[in-house]
N, C-alpha and C positions, 0 to 999 in steps of 0.2 A: 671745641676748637674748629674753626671754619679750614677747608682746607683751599688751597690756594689755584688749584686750577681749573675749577669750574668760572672765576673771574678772567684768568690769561686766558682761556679759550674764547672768550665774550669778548674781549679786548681784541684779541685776532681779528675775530670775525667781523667787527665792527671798522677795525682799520683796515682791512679786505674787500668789503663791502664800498667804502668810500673810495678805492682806489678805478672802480670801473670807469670806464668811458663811453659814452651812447655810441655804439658800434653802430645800430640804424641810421644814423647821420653820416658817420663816415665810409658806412658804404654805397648809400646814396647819393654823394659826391661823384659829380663825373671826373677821372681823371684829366688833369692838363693836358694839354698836346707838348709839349716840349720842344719849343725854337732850335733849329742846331745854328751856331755860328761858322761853321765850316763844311763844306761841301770837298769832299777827296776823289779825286782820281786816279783806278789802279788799277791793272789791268783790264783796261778801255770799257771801264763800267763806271758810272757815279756812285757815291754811297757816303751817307745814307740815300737808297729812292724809295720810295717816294720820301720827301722832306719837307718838314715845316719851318717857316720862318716868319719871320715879323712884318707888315710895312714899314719901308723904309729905314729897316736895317743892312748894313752892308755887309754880303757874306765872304768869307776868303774862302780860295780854292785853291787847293793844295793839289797839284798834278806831278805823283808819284810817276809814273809812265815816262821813257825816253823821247815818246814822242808829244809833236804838240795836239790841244787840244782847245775846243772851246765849249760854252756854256752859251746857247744861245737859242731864244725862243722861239719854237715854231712860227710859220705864218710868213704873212707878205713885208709886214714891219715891226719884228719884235720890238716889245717896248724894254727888253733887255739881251745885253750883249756882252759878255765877259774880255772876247776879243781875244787873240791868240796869246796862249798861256804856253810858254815854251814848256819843253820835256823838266821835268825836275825843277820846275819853276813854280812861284803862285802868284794867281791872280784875284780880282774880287770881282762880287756885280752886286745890286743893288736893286732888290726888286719892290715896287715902289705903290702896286695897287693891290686890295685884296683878292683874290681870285682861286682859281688853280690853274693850273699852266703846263703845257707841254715845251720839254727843251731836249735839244742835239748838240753834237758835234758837228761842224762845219765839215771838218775834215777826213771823219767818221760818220757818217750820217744815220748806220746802224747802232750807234751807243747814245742809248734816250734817256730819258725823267721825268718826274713829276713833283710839279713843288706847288703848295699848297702856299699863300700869302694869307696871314692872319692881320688884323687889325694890331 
């Protein structure tokens, strides 16, 4: 009489064996950068910063803060401007080329960021 578990162990083994996955492949994957759709304001800091987004996605900003605030890009002509975002109010911007990017508050002008635009 054959006994019966030298088979179930083979059987195991064998549907074990088929279950792996090439780990070399998925660790060689660079992760994603992950888009945020919202940009928060809370006590006079942005966050997430630095932050990545899409071209020509539009972001909401959520301004937790009594006071107001804006989102608006370094330089002599940002090519983006959220515009005053009352206290406890939200706003969006829409940033439109790939780049990375330095932004302020208008009203603040020591509360900064950096946003990364991906294709």
């Amino acid at each position: 009489m054959r006994h019966p578990l030298p088979l179930a162990a083979f059987a195991a083994a064998a549907l074990l064996a088929g279950c792996g996955g090439d780990d070399k492949k998925a660790a060689s994957e660079p992760a994603a950068a992950s888009a945020t759709d919202t940009i928060r304001i809370a006590n006079f800091l942005y966050e997430p910063d630095p932050v990545t987004v899409k071209a020509g996605q539009k972001i909401a900003i959520a301004n937790s803060d009594d006071a107001p605030h804006t989102l608006t890009e370094e330089g002599r002509s940002p090519s983006f401007d959220s515009n005053t975002i009352k206290g406890k109010q939200n706003g969006s911007v829409t940033f439109s080329k790939p780049g990375t990017y330095k932004y302020f508050c208008s009203f603040h002008p020591t509360m900064k960021g950096t946003v990364t635009v991906t294709q």
